[in-house]
N, C-alpha and C positions, 0 to 999 in steps of 0.2 A: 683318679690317682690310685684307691685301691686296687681298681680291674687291672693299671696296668701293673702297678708290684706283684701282683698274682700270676700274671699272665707269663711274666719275669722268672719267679720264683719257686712256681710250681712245679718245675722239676725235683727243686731240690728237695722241696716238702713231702711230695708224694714219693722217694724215694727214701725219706726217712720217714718216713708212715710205713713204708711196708717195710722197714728196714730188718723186724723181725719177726718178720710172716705174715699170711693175708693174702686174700686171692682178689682185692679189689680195692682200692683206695678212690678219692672224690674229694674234689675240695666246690663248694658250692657259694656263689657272692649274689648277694640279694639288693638292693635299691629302692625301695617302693617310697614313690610320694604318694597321698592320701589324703582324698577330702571326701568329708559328710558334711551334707549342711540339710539339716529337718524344721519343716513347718508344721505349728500346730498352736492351736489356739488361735487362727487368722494372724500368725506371725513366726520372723525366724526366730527361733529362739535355740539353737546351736549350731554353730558352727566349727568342725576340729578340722583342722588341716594338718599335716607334720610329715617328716621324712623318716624312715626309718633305716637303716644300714647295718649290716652283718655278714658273716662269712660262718660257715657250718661246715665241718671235716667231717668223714666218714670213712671207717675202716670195716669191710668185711673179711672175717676171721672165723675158718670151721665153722662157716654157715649162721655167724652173731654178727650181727651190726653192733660197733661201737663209735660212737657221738659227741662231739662237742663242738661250741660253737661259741662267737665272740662278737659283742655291739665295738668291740675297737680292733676292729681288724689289720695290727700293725705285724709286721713281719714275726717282733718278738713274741705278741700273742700266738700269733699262728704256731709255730714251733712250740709253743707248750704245751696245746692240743697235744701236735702233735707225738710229741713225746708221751703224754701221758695214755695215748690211743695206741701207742708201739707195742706188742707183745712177739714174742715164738721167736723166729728163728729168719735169719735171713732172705734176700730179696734184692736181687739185679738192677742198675738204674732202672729211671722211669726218664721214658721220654714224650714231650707233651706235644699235641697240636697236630700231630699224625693226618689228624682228620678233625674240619673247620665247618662248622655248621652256624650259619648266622641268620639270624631272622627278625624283621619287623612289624610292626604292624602299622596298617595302611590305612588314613584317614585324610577326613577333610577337614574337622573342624577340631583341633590339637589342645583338649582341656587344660595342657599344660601352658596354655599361652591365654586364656582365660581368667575371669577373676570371679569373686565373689558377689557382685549384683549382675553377671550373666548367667550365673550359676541360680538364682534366685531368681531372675523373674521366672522360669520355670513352675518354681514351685508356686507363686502366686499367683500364675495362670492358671493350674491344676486346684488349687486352693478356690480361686473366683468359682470355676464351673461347679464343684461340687456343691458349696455353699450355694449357689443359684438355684438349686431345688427346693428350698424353703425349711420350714420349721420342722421337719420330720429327721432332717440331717444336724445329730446332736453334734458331732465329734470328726472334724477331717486331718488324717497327717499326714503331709507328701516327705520324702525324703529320697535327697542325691545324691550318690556316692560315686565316685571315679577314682581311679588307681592308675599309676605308669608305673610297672615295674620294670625293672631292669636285672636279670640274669645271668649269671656266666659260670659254665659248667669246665670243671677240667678236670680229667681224671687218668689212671693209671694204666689205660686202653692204651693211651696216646690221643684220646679223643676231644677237643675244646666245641666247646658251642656255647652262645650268646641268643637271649631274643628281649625281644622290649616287645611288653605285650601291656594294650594301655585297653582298659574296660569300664563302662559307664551302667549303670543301675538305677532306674527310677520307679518309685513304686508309687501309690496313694489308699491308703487306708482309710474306712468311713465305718461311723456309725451311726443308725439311724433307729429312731425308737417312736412307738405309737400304739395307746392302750396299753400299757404297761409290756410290749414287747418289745426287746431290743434287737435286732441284727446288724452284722456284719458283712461289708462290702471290699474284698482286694483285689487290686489288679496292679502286673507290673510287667517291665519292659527290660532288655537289656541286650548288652551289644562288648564286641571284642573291637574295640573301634574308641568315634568318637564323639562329639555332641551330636553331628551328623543324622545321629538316630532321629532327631526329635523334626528331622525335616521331612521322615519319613513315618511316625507315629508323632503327632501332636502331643504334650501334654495335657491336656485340654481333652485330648480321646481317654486316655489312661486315668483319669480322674470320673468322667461321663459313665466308663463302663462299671466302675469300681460303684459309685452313688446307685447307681440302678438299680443294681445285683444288690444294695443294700435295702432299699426301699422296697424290691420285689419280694423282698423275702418278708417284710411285713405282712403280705396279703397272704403268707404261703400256710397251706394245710398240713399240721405233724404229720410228719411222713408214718405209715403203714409199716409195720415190723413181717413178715417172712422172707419166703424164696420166692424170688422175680428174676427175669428175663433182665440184663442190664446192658443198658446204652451208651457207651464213654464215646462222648462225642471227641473229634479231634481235638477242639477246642478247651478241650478239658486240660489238654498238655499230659506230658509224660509223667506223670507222678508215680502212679501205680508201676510201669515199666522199669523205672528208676528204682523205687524202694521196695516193692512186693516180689521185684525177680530180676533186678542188676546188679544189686550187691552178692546176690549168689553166685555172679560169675567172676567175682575178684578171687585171683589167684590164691592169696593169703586166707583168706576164707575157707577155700575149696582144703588147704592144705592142712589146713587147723582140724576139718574136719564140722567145719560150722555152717557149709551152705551144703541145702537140700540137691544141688546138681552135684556133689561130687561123684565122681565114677559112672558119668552118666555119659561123655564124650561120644560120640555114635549114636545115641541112643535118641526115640522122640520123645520131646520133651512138652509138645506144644502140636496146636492144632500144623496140621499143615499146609494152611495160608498163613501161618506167622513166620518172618523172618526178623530179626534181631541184629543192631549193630548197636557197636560204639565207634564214632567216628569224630575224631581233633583238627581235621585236615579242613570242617566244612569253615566258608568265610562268612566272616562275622559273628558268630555262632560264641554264646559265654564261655560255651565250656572248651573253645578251640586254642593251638598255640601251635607254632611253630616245630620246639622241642620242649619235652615234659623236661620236670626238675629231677631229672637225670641224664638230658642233653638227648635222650633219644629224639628220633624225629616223630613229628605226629603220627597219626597211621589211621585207617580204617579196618578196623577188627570187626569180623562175621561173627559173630556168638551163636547164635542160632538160625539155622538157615532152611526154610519150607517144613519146620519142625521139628528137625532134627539140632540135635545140641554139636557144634562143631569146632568148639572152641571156647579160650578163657581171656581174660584179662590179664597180664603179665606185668612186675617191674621187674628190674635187675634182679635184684634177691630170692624172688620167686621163680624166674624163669634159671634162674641158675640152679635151682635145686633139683630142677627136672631136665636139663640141662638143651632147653630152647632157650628165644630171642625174646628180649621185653618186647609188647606188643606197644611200648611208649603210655604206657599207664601208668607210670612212677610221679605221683605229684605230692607237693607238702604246703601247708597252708604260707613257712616262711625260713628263712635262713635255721628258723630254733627248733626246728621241727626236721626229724627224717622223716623221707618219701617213705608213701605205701601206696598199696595200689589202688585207683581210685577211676571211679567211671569220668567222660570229659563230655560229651554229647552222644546220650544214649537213644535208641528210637526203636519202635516199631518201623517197619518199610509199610507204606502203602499198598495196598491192595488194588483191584477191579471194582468193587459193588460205589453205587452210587452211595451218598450217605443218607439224602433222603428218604431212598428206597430201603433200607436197612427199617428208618424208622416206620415207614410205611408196610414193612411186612412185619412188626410186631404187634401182637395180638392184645398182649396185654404188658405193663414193663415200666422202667425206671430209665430215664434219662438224663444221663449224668453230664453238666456244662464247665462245672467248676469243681476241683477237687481241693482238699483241704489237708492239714498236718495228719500223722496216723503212727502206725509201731508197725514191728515187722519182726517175726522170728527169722532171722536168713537159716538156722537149722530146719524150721519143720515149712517154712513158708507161708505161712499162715500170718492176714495182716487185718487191721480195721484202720479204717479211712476216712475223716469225714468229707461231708460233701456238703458244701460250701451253697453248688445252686445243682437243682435236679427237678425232674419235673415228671408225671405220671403220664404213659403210655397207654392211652386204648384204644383198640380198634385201631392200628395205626395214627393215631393221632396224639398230640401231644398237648393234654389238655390243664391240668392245674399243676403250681408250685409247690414242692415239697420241703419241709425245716426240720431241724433236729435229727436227720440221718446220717448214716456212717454205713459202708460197704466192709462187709466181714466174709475175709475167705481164704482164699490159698492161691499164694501166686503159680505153681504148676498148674494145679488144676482148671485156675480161669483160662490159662493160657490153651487149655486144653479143651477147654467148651466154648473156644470163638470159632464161631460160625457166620459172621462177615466180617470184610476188613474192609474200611472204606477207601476209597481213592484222594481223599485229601489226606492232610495231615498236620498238626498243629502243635506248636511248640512253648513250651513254660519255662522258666529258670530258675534258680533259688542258690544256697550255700550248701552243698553236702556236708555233713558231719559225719567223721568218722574217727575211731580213737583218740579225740580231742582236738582233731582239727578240721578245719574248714574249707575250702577250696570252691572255688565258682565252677556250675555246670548246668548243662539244659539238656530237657529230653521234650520227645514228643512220642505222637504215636497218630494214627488214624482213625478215624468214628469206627469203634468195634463193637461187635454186640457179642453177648458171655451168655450160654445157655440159663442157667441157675445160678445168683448169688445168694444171700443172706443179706435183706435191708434191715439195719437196726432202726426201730420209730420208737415213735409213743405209743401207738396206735395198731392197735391186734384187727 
């Protein structure tokens, strides 16, 4: 009913939005249904399900966004915004729909037609396996969350676009303790889709490897504190890519004067076997969509290409200041939030070198499986990491388990001292946080090896 009074209406609105100036107007309607349901303690013990519903207006005015937004989006609400977002000086009708962008998302198993104990034996399949390892596994919690949103973009271009983008999230968390040591075990999974995932990664595996990684790290030796040779396996996932040197390519960043890449366009930035993308367009991928929440369409943006820096991350607002195209990097966590620019699936491109052989010609070194939470200067670049699971390198071989380390360094500079890039590539997901919102995205990268890092240990 709202989508379609908007769809109706929105001439008139956005013609009185810009009624007295403004070189951009945007009315945005949001729909998200939403379920979490978490195990722990060998049971469910919450479950939130709910609908959410709004409409958020946007006016850009001399280069300022101004904002409001309404959980009752009736006609009369909407006009109040919009009146109260009116300033300067007149503005020509608006006419809507010019250009019709519609997009779904394509699955087989429709969480929306699902209930509550399909949703659950999951988690107590995930829950059985881990607890199957015995008394060293003190603490297991699985949780699953799925969303269907529903979108509809219409703006003052003359532009409408629609997508319904439905996403599934499963994680399991462990901990495990022995001799007064305790470790931590996570692994997780995620999809732009639907149950479907779990036909193609078991629950059962996502629990298995999460226990493992917990109990391995019982036997593991305090990692060694100096400069080593490091090994981010693919498998690691794109952490470091993502946080130590892809938010330096968001536009607003660059323009604030807060990422270490600004004014570097042309320039090399990185070894040159690194290439660099963010790409929306890949299938099934978390961080993928149709059109971002500014109706752009997805895209695959080169950010860095054989070393050299060739490009940014764009939305509307930014690319209008310099007076290019959003590169479809305008997303917002939800109706109450305006867009900013945000990475969607970021990655390393795969290389030539075997990955085994990388680790086979290290001499001596740290091998990195699992990366962990960390900080990040995006001015100076400079980030520390911990690391979850990693394991010591000699003589090409990969011989003990390492605990209590964190990789300390500068995202230009590692990207500057890789010197293999492997031919696989392996991918992670998580919630980006940025200016207080959150949005789904995944990155990866290929087993790489970094001339010199900084391992933080115990151990001199």
């Amino acid at each position: 009913m709202v989508k379609e009074m908007l769809k109706e209406k929105a001439g008139y609105l956005l013609s009185n939005l810009l009624s007295q100036g403004g070189e951009y107007g945007e009315i945005f309607y949001e729909r998200v249904r939403a379920c979490r349901i978490q195990l722990e303690d060998n049971k469910i013990d919450k479950v939130q399900w709910g609908i959410d519903e709004g409409v958020g207006i946007r006016l850009i005015k001399d280069g300022k966004t101004y904002y409001g937004y309404t959980t009752e989006p009736t006609f009369e609400n909407l006009m109040e915004i919009v009146r109260t977002l009116a300033r300067g000086q007149g503005h020509g009708p608006v006419k809507v729909g010019q250009r019709r962008i519609r997009g779904w998302t394509d699955l087989k198993i429709d969480p929306d037609e699902k209930g509550i104990d399909y949703r659950a034996e999951f988690l107590l399949r995930a829950n059985e396996t881990a607890r199957s390892y015995g008394d060293k596994v003190k603490q297991v919690m699985v949780v699953l969350t799925d969303r269907t949103r529903d979108i509809l973009i219409i703006n003052s271009l003359g532009e409408m676009a629609e997508d319904l983008q439905k996403r599934v999230v499963f994680f399991t968390d462990v901990v495990a303790s022995q001799d007064g040591i305790m470790q931590r075990g996570y692994e997780s999974i995620g999809i732009k889709g639907g149950f479907e995932i779990f036909e193609r990664i078991k629950p059962e595996d996502v629990a298995k490897k999460a226990t493992e990684r917990a109990i391995l790290m019982l036997s593991a030796k305090p990692a060694p504190a100096g400069n080593f040779t490091v090994v981010l396996a693919g498998q690691a996932g794109g952490t470091m890519i993502h946080e130590a040197v892809g938010h330096g390519f968001e536009a607003d960043l660059v323009q604030k004067g807060l990422s270490v890449y600004r004014g570097k366009i042309g320039q090399k930035v990185a070894s040159e076997l690194i290439t660099v993308l963010d790409d929306a367009t890949l299938e099934n991928h978390l961080g993928s969509f149709t059109v971002d929440d500014e109706g752009v369409p997805a895209q695959r943006t080169v950010l860095i290409e054989n070393g050299y820096l060739v490009g940014y991350m764009y939305d509307r607002l930014t690319a209008m200041r310099e007076g290019k195209e959003s590169t479809g990097n305008g997303r917002r966590q939800s109706y109450a939030h305006v867009p900013i620019v945000r990475m969607t699936n970021t990655f390393i491109a795969p290389g030539k070198d075997n990955p085994e052989d990388i680790i086979g010609d290290t001499k001596k070194g740290v091998l990195v499986l699992k990366m962990g939470g960390g900080e990040v200067n995006t001015v100076t670049g400079d980030f520390v990491f911990e690391i979850i699971e990693g394991y010591m390198i000699e003589n090409g071989k990969i011989t003990y388990p390492i605990r209590s380390a964190t990789l300390i360094g500068n995202g230009p500079k590692a990207l500057m001292d890789v010197d293999a890039v492997g031919s696989d590539l392996g991918w992670s997901i998580g919630t980006c946080g940025k200016d207080g919102q959150g949005v789904p995205v995944s990155d990866a990268q290929p087993t790489l090896r970094i001339r010199s890092m900084v391992l933080g240990g115990t151990e001199v």
